[in-house]
C-alpha positions as CSV (number, residue, x, y, z in Angstrom):
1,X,-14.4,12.1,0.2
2,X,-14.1,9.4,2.8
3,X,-10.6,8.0,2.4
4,X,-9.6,4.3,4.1
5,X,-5.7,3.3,3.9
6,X,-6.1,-0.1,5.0
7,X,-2.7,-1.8,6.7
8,X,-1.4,1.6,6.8
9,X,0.7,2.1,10.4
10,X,2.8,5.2,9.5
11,X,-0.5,7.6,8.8
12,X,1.8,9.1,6.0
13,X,-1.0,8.3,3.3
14,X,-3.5,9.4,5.2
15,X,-2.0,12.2,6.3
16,X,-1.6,13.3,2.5
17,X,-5.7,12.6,2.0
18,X,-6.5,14.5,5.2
19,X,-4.2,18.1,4.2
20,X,-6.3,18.0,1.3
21,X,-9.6,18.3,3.4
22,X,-10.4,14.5,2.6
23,X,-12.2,12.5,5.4
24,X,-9.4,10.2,5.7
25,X,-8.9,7.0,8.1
26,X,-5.9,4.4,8.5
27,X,-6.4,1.2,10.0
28,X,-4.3,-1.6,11.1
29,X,-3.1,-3.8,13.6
30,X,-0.2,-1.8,14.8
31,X,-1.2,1.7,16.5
32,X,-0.9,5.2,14.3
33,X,2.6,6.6,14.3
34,X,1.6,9.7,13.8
35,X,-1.5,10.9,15.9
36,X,-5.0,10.6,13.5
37,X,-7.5,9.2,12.5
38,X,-7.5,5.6,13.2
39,X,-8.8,2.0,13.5
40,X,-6.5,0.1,15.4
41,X,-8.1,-3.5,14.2
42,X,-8.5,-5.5,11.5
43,X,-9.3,-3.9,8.4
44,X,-11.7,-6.3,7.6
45,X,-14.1,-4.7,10.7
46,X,-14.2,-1.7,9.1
47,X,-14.4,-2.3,5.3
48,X,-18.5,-1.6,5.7
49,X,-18.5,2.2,6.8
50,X,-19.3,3.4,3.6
51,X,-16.0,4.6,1.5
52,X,-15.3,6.3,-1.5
53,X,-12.1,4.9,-2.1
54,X,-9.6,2.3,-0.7
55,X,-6.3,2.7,-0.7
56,X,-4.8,-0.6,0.9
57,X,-1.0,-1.8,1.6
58,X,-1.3,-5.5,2.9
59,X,1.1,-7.5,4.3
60,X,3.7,-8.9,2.1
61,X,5.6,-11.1,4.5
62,X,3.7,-13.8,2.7
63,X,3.4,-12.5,-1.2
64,X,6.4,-10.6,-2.4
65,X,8.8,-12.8,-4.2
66,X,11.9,-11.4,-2.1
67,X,11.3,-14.4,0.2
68,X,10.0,-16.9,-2.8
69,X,12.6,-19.4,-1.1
70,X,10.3,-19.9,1.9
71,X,7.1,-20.3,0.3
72,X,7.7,-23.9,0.4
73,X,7.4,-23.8,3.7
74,X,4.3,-21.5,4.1
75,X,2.1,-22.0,1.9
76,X,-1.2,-22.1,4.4
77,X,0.1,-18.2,5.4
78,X,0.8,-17.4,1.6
79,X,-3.0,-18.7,0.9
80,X,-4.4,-16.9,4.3
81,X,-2.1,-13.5,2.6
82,X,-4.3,-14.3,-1.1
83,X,-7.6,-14.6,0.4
84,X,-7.1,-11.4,2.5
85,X,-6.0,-9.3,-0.6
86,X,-9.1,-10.7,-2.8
87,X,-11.2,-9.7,0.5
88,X,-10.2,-6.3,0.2
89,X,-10.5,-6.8,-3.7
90,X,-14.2,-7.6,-3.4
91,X,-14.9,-5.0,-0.5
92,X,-17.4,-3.5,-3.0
93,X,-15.6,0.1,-2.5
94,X,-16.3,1.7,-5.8
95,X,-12.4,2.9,-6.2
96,X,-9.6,0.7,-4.7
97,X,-5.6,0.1,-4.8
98,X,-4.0,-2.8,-3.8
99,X,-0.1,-1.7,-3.1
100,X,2.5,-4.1,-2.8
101,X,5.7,-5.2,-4.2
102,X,6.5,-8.2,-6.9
103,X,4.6,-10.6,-5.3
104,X,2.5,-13.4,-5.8
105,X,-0.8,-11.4,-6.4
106,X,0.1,-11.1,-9.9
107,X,0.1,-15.0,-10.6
108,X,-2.6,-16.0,-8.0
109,X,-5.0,-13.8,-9.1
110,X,-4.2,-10.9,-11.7
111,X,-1.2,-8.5,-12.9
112,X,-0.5,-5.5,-11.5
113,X,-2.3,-2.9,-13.6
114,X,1.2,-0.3,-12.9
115,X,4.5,-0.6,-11.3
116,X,5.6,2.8,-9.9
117,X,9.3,3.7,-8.9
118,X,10.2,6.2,-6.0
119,X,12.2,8.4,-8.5
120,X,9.6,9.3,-10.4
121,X,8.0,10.8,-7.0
122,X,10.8,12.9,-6.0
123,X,12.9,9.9,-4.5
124,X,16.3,8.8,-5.8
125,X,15.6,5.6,-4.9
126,X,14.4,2.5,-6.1
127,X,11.4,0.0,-5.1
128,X,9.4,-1.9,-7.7
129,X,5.5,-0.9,-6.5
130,X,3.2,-2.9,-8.3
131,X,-0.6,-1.4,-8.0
132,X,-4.0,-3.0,-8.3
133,X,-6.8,-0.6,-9.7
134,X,-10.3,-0.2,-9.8
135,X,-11.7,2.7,-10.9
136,X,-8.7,4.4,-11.2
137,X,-6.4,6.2,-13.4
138,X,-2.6,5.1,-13.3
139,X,-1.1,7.1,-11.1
140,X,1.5,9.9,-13.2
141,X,4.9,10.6,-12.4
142,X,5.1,13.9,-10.5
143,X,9.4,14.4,-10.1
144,X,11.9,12.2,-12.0
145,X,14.5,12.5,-10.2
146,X,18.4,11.6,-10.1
147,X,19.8,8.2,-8.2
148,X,18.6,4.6,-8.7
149,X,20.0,3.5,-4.8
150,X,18.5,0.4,-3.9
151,X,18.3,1.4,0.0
152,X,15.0,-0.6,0.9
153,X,16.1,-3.6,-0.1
154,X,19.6,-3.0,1.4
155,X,17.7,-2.1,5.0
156,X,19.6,-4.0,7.9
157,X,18.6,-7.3,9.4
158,X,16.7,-5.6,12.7
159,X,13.4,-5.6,14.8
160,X,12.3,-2.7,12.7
161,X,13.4,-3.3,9.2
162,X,10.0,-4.7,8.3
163,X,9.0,-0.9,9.0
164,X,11.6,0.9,7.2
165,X,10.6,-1.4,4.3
166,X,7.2,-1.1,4.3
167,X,6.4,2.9,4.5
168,X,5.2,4.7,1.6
169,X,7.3,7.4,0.0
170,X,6.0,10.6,0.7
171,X,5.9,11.8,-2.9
172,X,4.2,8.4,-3.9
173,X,1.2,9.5,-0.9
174,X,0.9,13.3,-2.2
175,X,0.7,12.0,-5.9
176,X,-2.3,9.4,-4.4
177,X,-3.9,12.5,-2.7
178,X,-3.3,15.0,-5.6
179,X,-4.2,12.4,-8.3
180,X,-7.1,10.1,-7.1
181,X,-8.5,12.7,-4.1
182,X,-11.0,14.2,-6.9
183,X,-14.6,14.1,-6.7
C-alpha cells in the first residue's frame, strides 16, 4: 500500500508503515529526522502521486484551542490553517486521517470522529488526539496502561518545544500501521 504521512518531520509514522512492508512516504517542510523516505516540501505538491491512504498531522499553531487567547489576533493564519486542513480533506485519497489536538477543526468544519489518549497505546501519559476519518475504522486501544501525567502540555518554554509537542506516540503510529495498513 502506498502510505503518505503528510506534516510528519519525525518519520516515526512512517517508519511504523514502512516495517510493515508498506510503501510509506513523509513529507513536510522540515527535513526527516530519521533517514527515509521523504518529500521535503509542501504537502500540497505531492497530494497527486496516487495514495492509498493519508495519514496527515497539520500544523496546530493556528487551530488547537491551547492558544484560543490569540486567535483574536490571527485570525487570517487560523483561516490559511482551515483551508489547508479541508485541502487535505478533499485530496480525493480514498482513506485519510486528519490528526490534531482540540482545535478549531471541530467547529469550523466538523467533529472529530475519535479522540485517542496515549495510555491506551502503551503511554502513561496524557494528550487529547482528536482524529478525522474517512474510510476508516476508529482506531482500538492496543495497551491501557497506568499514569495520566500531563507531560506534553507541561513541555518547557524552548526553541524545540513545538517538537517535543508535536511527535506521535510510538504506540499511537504501530496501532495506525497494525490497524489501518490492511489491504
Amino acid at each position: 500500500m502506498r502510505v503518505l504521512v503528510a506534516c510528519e518531520f519525525s518519520g516515526r509514522v512512517r517508519d511504523a508503515f514502512a516495517r510493515r512492508g508498506h510503501d510509506a512516504w513523509s513529507c513536510d517542510l522540515l527535513p526527516s529526522e530519521i533517514p527515509g523516505s521523504h518529500y521535503q516540501c509542501s504537502v500540497l505538491a505531492v497530494l497527486g502521486l496516487h495514495w492509498d491512504l493519508m495519514i496527515a498531522h497539520p500544523p496546530c499553531r493556528y487551530l488547537a484551542v491551547s492558544g484560543a487567547r490569540w486567535f483574536s489576533q490571527r485570525v487570517k493564519e487560523q483561516m490559511a490553517a482551515l483551508d489547508f486542513v479541508r485541502a487535505l480533506m478533499a485530496s480525493g485519497i480514498p482513506r485519510i486521517a486528519i490528526e490534531n489536538p482540540i482545535s478549531v477543526i471541530s467547529s469550523a468544519i466538523r467533529k472529530p470522529d475519535q479522540i485517542v489518549q496515549p495510555w491506551q497505546f502503551g503511554h502513561g501519559e496524557t494528550k487529547a488526539t482528536c482524529l478525522w476519518l474517512t474510510g476508516l475504522p476508529f482506531l482500538r486501544a492496543t495497551q491501557l496502561v497506568e499514569g495520566r501525567v500531563n507531560r506534553v502540555h507541561r513541555e518547557p518554554p524552548g526553541l524545540e518545544r513545538w517538537k517535543n509537542r508535536s511527535r506521535t506516540f510510538q504506540g499511537i503510529a504501530d496501532a495506525m500501521a497494525d490497524q489501518w495498513g490492511l489491504p
